[in-house]
N, C-alpha and C positions, 0 to 999 in steps of 0.2 A: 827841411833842416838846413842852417845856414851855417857855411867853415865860416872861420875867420880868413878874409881878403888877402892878399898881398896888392903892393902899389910901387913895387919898385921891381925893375928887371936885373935879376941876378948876372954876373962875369959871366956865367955856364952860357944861360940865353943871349946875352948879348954878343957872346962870341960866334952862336951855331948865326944869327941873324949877321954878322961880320961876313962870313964867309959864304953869301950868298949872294951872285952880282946883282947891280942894281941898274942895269942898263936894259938899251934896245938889242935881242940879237937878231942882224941880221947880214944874211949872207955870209955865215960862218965867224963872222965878227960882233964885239961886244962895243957899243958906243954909245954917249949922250943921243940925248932928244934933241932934233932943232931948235937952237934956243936954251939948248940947257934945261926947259922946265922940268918939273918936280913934282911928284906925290907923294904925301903922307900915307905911311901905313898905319892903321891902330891896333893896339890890343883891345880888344873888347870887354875885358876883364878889368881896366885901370880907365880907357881913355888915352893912356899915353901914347905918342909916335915912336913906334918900332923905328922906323926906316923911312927914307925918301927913296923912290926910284923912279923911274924916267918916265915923264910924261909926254907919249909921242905925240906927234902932230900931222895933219893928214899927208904931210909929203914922205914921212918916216914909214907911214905906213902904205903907199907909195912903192918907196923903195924896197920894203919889204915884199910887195906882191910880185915886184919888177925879179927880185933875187931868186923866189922859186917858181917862176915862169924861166927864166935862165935855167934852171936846175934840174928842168921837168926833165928834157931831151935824152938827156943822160941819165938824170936819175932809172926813170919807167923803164932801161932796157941795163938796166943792173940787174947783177944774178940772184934769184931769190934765195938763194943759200946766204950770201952775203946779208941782204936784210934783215933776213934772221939770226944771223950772229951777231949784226948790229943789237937787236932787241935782246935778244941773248946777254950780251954783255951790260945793256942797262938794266935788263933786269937784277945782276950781281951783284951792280954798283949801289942801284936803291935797297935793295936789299943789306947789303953791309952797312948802309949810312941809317937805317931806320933806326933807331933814337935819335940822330939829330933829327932829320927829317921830321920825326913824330915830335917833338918840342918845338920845331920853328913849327908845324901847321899848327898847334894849339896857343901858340902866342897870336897869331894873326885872325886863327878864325874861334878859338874860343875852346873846343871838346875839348874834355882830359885826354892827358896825353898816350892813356888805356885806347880811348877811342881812336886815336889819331895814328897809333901803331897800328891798329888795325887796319886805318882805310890805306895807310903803306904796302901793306900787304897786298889790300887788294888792290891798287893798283899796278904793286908790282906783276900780280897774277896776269895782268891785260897785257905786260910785254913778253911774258913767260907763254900765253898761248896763243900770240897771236906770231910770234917767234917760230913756233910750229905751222900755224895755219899757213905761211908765206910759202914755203916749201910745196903747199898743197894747192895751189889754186887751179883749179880743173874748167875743162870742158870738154865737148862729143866730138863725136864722129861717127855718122848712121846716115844707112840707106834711106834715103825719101820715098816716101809713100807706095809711088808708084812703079820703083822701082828703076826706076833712071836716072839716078844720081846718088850724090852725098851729100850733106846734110854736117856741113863741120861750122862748132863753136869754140870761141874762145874769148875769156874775161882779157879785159887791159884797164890799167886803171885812168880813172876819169880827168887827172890832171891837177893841176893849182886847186889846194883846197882852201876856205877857213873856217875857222875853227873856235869859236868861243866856248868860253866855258864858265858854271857858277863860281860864288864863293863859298858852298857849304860843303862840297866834296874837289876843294882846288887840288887836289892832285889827282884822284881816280879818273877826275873826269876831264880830266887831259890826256891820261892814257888810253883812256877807254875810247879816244877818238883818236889822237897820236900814233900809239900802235897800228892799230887796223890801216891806218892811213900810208904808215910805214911798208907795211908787207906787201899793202896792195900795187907800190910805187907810188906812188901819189907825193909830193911837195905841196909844204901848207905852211901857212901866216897863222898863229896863233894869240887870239888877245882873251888873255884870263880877268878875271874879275878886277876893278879896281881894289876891293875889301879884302883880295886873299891871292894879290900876285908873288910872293914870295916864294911861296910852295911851287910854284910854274917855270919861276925861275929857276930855283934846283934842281927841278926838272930838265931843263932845257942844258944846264951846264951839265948833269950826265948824260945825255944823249950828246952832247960835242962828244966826252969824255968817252964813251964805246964807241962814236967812228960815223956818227952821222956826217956827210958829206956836206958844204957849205952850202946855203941856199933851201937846202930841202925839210928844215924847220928854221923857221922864223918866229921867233918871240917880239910882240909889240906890249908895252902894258901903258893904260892911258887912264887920263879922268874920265873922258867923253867916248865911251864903245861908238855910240851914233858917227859921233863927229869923222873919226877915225875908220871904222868899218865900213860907210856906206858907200863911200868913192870905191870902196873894193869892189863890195858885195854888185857894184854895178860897172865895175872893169871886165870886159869880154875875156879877159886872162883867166879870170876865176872861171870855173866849170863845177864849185861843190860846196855850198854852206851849209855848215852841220853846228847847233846851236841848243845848249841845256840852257834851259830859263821862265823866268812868267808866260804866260798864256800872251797877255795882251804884247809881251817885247816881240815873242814869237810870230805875231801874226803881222805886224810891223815888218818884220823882217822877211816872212817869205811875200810879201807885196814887193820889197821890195825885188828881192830876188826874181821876183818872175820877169824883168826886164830884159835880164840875160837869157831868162826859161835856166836859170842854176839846178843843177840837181841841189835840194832840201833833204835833209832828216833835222826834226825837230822832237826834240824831249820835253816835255811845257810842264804846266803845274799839275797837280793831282788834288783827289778829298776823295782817299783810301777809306773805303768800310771796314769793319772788322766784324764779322757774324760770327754771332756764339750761337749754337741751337741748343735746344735741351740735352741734347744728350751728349753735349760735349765734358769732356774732363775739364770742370773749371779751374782747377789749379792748374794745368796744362795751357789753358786759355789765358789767364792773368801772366803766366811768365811769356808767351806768346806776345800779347797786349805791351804789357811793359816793355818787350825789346820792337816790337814796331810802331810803338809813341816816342820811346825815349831815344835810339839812335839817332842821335847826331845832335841831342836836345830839342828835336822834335824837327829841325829843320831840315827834312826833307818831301823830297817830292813823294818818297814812297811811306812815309808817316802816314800811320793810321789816322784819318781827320774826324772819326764820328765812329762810335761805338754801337752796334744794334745786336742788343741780346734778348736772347727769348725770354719771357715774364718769367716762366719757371724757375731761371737761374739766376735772373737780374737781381735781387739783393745782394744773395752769395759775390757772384761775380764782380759789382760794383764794390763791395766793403773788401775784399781781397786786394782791389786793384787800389783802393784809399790807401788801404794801409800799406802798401808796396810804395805808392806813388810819395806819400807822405815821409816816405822813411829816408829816401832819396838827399844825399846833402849836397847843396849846391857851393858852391866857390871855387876860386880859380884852378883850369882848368891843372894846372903844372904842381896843384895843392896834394899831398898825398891823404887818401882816405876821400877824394872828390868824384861825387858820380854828375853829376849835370854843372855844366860851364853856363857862361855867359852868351844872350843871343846874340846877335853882328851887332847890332847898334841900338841906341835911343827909338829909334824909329820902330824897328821891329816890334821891340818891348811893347814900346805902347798902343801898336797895332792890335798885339794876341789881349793886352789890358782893355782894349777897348773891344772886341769879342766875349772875353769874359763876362764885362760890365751887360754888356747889349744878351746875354744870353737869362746873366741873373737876375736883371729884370722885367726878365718876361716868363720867371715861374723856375727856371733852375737853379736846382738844391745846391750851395759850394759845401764839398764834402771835404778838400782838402785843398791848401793854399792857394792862387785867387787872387796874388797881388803883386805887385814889383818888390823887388829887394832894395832897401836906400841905401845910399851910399854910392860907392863907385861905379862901375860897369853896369852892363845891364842884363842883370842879371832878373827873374825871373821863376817866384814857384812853382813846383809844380803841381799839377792842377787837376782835380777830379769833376767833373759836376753832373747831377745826377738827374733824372725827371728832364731832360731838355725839349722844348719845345719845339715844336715844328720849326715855326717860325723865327729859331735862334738864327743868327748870320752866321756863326762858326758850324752851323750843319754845310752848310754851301758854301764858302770861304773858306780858302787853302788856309791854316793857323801860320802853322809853320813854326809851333813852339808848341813849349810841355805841357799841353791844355787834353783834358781826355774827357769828352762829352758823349754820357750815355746814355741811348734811349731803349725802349722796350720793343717786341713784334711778339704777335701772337702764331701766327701761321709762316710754314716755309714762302708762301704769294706775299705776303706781307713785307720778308725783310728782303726777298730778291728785291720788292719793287723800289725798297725804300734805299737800297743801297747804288739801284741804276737811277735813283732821280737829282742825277748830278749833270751839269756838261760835260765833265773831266772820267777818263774811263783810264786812268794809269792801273792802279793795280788794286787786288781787293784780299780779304785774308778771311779764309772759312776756316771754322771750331766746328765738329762733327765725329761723332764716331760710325754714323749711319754711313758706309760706302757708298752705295747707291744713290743717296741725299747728297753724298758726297759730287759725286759727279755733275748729277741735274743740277747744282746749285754754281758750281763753276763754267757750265756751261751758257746757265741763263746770264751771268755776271757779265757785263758789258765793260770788260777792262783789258789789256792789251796784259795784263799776269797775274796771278793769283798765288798766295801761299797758302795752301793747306795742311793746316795744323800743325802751320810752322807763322812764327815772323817776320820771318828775313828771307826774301825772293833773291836776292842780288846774289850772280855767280860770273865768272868772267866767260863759261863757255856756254851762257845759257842768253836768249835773245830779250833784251831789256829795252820797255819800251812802250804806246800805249796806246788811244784810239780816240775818237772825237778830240776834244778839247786840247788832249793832253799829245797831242802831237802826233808824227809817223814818222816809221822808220825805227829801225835798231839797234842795239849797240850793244855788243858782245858777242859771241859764240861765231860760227860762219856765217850767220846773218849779219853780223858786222862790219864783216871781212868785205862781203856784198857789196856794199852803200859804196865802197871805193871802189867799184869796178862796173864798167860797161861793158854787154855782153855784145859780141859781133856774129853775125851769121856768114857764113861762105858759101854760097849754093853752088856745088860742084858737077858738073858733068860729066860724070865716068862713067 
């Protein structure tokens, strides 16, 4: 179901997007790019340019790495009370500012601004408990074996981080690396998406604004990540690249990284299952379904990519989820009454379009919308289709839009097999009221997290994260906290 568009940016928005810098920060300071250049921001909703902001250059970025390499020395043996007052106090400030906050992310990346308070929140959650964890970072002290000695540990953190991040969760997923980076000591160079730097930047002006010390976050935002990052990622200063993104950016980037031997965690693409068994509650399943397709308009890593439900239920199941998925109104995100935005770009659109096309002819049923929206933006319906084929691409192809393709299994060996025959092992979501099926079926699943008879896995104290294809390493909970710290052994003789 399509709103009616808007095409013009109201005083309200134009104002929260005013008050947002649009520079390089580095080393506690806000400044042009070398040269002055420039990036367009878009709405994805119009087309039109939000915003210019500063397009570094590799010597800016550079200086950026040069500033918290400066910053480490001092930073790492600052008191972790302190670090956590720091995050403390960002956390009150993002918190206070959510509706602006939540309106400039949905002019930039698109979700309604429902959705965009929300991912506020939770990123605010990532400075709230990682604010605690700072205060906790532990290690031993134990007899050795034999009994003639000690046996002491202790975490320090790893040093100059960086830190890129998507544009479909540009703010969470700054904190969600930020934070932990924060508590652990760590100083870090951050380059956000060119599609969704605005939100980064806000970011970065409340983190001055609670007491981050100069140097020990640095904000670069650029056209060219490559161009910009790689001098870094292969400067012996760095010691830590931690990177949400495609599969193939990912593997790019820790080749390159191994030059330094960097410590890596990497976050990569997914194509999440969704198992229904027979004996799951299908109304329960379908509101399930819907919230881990439709979050974020389908573009993320942890979106359901393929549907496999048992024969028994698959009519029911699929005509529940048509008629949900159908009822859905798409237009601009900041439109009231709007459940699904516009994707990032042209490009995207007509990638999940050409998915669609490639699935429906080779035998799948379109049960509900199935095509681009004309007009402005790119927008996109959203999408049912039924009887899919083995051989569709969107079975194995990250979508990364409102596309819900579902197929059938007869036996529990059926849809465990059908749901591990992916390279990508992010995350999987079981419908079940059998406990015991319950278990077996989460255990056989070859994915780094699972929701069970839930849709939404993402917690800030809970380890997020995934396996093969889809990357290593963690991010949230004290597993998080982890990835910024090396642990040291002391072999004592007492």
């Amino acid at each position: 179901m399509l709103g009616p568009m808007a095409t013009t940016v109201s005083s309200t928005e134009a104002s929260v997007v005013d008050r947002v810098p649009k520079g390089l920060f580095i080393g506690g300071t806000w400044r042009d790019a070398t040269g002055g250049g420039t990036l367009d921001v878009l709405d994805p909703s119009t087309g039109d340019v939000l915003a210019a902001v500063a397009d570094a250059t590799p010597e800016d970025a550079m200086d950026a790495l040069g500033a918290a390499h400066a910053a480490f020395p001092e930073w790492k043996d600052s008191a972790p009370r302190a670090r956590a007052n720091i995050l403390s106090a960002a956390h009150d400030l993002l918190t206070e500012r959510i509706d602006e906050l939540a309106l400039l992310m949905t002019l930039e990346m698109g979700k309604t601004v429902a959705e965009s308070r929300g991912e506020i929140t939770y990123a605010a959650n990532f400075l709230r408990w990682y604010a605690e964890e700072a205060v906790r970072i532990d290690g031993r002290y134990t007899r050795n074996e034999a009994g003639t000695g000690r046996v002491l540990t202790l975490r320090q953190p790893v040093g100059p981080c960086l830190l890129i991040t998507p544009w479909n969760f540009p703010m969470a997923m700054g904190t969600r690396k930020i934070a932990p980076a924060i508590a652990a000591g760590c100083t870090m160079v951050v380059k956000p998406a060119k599609q969704t730097p605005l939100s980064m930047l806000a970011l970065a002006q409340i983190l001055e604004q609670a007491g981050v010390p100069g140097g020990v976050l640095n904000l670069i935002t650029a056209r060219s990540s490559g161009k910009v990052m790689q001098p870094l990622i292969e400067d012996p200063r760095a010691r830590k690249l931690s990177f949400t993104g495609s599969t193939d950016v990912g593997r790019t980037l820790i080749e390159q990284a191994a030059k330094q031997v960097l410590r890596v965690s990497m976050e990569l693409g997914g194509n999440a299952p969704f198992l229904v068994f027979g004996d799951a509650d299908v109304a329960a399943a379908v509101d399930g379904a819907v919230i881990a397709k439709m979050r974020n308009i389908g573009e993320a890593c942890t979106s359901a990519n393929r549907f496999h439900v048992h024969e028994s239920v698959a009519e029911r199941f699929t005509q529940q989820l048509s008629e949900r998925m159908g009822a859905l109104r798409v237009g601009r995100g900041t439109d009231e009454g709007v459940d699904v935005g516009p994707l990032i770009d042209a490009d995207q659109r007509a990638k999940v379009d050409e998915l669609v096309r490639d699935a429906v002819s080779k035998g799948a049923r379109l049960l509900t919308g199935g095509k681009a929206v004309e007009g402005a933006g790119s927008f996109y319906e959203p999408t049912v289709l039924g009887d899919v084929p083995d051989d569709a691409r969107l079975l194995t192809e990250e979508i990364f839009g409102p596309v819900a393709p579902v197929t059938t299994f007869a036996t529990d060996k059926e849809a465990i097999e059908a749901a591990n025959r992916t390279a990508f092992g992010l995350v999987a979501y079981v419908y079940t009221a059998d406990l015991t099926r319950a278990f077996r079926v989460c255990e056989a699943l070859q994915t780094g997290m699972v929701g069970l008879n839930q849709g939404l896995v993402a917690n800030a104290g809970a380890p997020f994260g995934g396996i093969k294809a889809s990357g290593f390493g963690r991010e949230g909970g004290p597993e998080g906290l982890h990835e910024y710290l090396d642990t040291k052994y002391i072999a004592l003789n007492v």
